[in-house]
Structures are given as C-alpha cells and as structure tokens.
C-alpha positions in Angstrom: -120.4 -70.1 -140.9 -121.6 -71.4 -144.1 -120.0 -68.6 -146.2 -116.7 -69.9 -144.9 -117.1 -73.4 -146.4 -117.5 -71.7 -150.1 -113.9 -70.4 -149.6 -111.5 -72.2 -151.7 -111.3 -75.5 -150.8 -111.2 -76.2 -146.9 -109.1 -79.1 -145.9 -111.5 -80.3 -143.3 -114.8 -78.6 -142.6 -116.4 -79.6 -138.9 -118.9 -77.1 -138.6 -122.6 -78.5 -138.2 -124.1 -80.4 -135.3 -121.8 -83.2 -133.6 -122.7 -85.6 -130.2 -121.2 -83.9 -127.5 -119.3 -87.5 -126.3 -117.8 -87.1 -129.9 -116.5 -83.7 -129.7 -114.9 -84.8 -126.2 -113.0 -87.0 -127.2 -111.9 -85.3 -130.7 -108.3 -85.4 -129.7 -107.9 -88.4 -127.8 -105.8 -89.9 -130.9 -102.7 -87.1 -129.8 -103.0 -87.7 -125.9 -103.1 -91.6 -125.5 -104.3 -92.7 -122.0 -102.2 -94.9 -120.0 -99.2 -94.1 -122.8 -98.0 -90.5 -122.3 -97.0 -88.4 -119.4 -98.5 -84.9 -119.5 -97.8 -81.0 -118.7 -99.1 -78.6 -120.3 -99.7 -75.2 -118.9 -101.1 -71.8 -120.7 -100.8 -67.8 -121.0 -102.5 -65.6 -123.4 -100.4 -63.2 -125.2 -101.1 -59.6 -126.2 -99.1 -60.2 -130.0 -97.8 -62.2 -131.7 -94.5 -59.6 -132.5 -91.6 -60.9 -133.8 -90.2 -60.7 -130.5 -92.8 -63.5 -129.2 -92.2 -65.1 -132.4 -88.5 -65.5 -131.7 -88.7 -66.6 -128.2 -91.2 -69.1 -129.0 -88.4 -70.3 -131.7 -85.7 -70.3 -129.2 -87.9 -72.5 -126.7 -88.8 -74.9 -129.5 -85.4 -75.8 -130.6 -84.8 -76.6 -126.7 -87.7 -79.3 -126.6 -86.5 -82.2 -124.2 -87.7 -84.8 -127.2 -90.0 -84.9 -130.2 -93.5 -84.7 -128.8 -93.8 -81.4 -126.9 -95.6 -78.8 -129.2 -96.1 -75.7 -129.0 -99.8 -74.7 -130.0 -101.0 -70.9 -130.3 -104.9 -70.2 -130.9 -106.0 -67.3 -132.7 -109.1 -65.7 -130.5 -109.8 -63.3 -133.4 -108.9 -59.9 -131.6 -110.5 -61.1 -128.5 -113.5 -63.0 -127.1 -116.5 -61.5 -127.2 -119.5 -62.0 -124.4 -120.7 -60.5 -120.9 -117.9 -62.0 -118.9 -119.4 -60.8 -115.4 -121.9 -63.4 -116.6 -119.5 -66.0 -116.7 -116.4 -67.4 -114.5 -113.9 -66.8 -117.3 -111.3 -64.3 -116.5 -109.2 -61.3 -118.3 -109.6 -63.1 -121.8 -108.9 -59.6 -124.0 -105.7 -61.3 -125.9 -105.8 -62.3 -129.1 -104.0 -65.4 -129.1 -103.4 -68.1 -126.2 -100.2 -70.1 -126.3 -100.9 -73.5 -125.1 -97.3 -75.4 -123.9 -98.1 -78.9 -124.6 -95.4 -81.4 -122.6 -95.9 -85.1 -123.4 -93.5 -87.9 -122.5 -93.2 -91.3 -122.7 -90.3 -92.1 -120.5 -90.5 -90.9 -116.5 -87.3 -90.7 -116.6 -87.8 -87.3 -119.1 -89.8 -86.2 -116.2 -88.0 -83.1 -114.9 -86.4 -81.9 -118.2 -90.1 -81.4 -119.6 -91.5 -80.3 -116.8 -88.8 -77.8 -116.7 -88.8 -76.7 -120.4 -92.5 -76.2 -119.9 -92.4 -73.9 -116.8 -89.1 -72.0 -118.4 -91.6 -71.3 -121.6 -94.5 -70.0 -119.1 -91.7 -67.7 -117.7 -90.2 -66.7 -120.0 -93.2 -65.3 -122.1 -94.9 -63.3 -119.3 -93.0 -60.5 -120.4 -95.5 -60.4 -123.5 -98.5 -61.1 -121.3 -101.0 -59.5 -118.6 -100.2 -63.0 -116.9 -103.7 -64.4 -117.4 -104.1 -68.0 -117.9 -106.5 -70.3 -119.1 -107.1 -72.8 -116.4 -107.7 -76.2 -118.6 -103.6 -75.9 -118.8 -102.5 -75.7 -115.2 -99.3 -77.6 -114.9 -99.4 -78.9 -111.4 -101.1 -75.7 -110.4 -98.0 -75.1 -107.9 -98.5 -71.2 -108.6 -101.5 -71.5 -106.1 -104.0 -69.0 -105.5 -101.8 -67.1 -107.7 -102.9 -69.5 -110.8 -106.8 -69.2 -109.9 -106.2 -65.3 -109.9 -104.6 -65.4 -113.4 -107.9 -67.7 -114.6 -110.5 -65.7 -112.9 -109.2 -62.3 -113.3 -112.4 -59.7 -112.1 -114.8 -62.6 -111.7 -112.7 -63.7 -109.1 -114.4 -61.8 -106.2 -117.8 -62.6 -107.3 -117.2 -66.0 -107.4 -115.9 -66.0 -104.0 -119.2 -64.8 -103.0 -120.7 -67.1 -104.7 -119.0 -69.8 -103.5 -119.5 -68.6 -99.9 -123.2 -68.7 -100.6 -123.4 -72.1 -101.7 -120.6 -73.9 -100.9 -119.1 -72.3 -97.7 -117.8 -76.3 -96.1 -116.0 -76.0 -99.7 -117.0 -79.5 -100.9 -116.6 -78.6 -104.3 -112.9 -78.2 -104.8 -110.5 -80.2 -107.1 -108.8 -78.3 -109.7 -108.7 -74.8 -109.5 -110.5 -74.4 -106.6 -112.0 -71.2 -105.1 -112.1 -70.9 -101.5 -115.5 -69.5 -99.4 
C-alpha cells in the first residue's frame, strides 16, 4: 500500500499496524452505546447504474430523521480469496450497500425500522439477494437470511456444524442448525 500514500495528498492515511481493541472500536464515536437505537441491515449490489443511483436518492429523501445514512463500500470488482475455505458467502458484487437506521427517540421506532426494510426491498431488484450478515436487522427473514450470508458454504457448514456442534450450543446470531 505504500505507493498509495505518495498519491496527492491523502486526507487520512490508516494503513500500518494498529491494536486490534483500537481498530474495534474505530467507530464507536458514530454509534453511542446506551444513546441510539439501531437497524441496520445489508445487500450487495451488482452496479452501481443510475438506476440504483436513483432509488437510493429516492429512499434518502424519505429518511424518518437526520441520522440514518446510507453507506455503499466499494469491494474493488469483487473480493478475492478461496471462499470454500472460508464461511463467507456469494460475495462476487462490487459494492455492498449498508442501510444504517439510528434513532434516538423509541417513539421513531417503526418509521425507521420500516424505511430500512422498504430500502432492503426495494433494491433486491439490483441484487443476487446476498447479504452480509454483520447487518441483519432483526434477522426476521430466517433461515432465509443465513442462506443469503452463506450462499455455497452453506451446506458445508452444516456439516460442519453437525460434526461438532450437533446439541447446537453455539447459536446466537445467525445461527446454522446441525
């Protein structure tokens, strides 16, 4: 990376070595403990067209109050690695959209909750569906959710998990069943 940092003049440059507790807890400053309510849920999308573009413009100017965001990654064509070697899923897409719901009033409750699921829905149509499971909503989808994470691994790590862990004792969060 170090021919990046000779480009121009970066406005921050975090590449090097950094305690893992630190890297944690980089973003803790935008997601407040104790302060915020939280939603966020996730699906990677195959372009960004101007028909994503536009949607995404669309559900913006519906926010339910200032703090939802929007946040796409750039995955730089695609990730790259062995995936049968891994649990990670269908991750071919070039970008993921991450739809960020934060709230400070429970009363906002359902109208962010609600923005953030119509976003998900809504921009399926430029998807394979997959999802990156660290943005599950309430994962109400289910099973359906752990398929969209998992993608081809899934079956293996069924196995897996039958192996080791058939009285399922391992299973909050996206959990895979023996």
């Amino acid at each position: 990376l170090a021919p990046l940092s000779t480009f121009e003049n970066p406005v921050v440059d975090l590449t090097g070595p950094i305690p893992y507790a630190a890297f944690q807890s980089a973003n803790d400053a935008f997601f407040p403990k104790r302060e915020l309510l939280y939603y966020w849920k996730s699906i990677y999308l195959a372009s960004l067209s101007d028909d994503v573009i536009d949607a995404l413009l669309a559900h913006e100017s519906e926010r339910p109050s200032a703090l939802p965001a929007l946040s796409i990654w750039a995955q730089g064509g695609a990730m790259r690695w062995p995936r049968e070697g891994t649990t990670l899923g269908p991750i071919t897409a070039p970008h993921l959209l991450e739809i960020l719901a934060k709230w400070s009033d429970p009363a906002g409750s359902d109208a962010h909750i609600r923005w953030t699921r119509d976003i998900w829905r809504s921009m399926h149509r430029f998807s394979s569906g997959a999802t990156n499971l660290n943005f599950p909503g309430l994962g109400e989808e289910g099973e359906e959710l752990v398929l969209a994470g998992y993608g081809e691994n899934y079956d293996r790590l069924v196995a897996l998990k039958t192996e080791y862990d058939p009285a399922n004792l391992f299973r909050i969060n996206q959990n895979i069943k023996p």
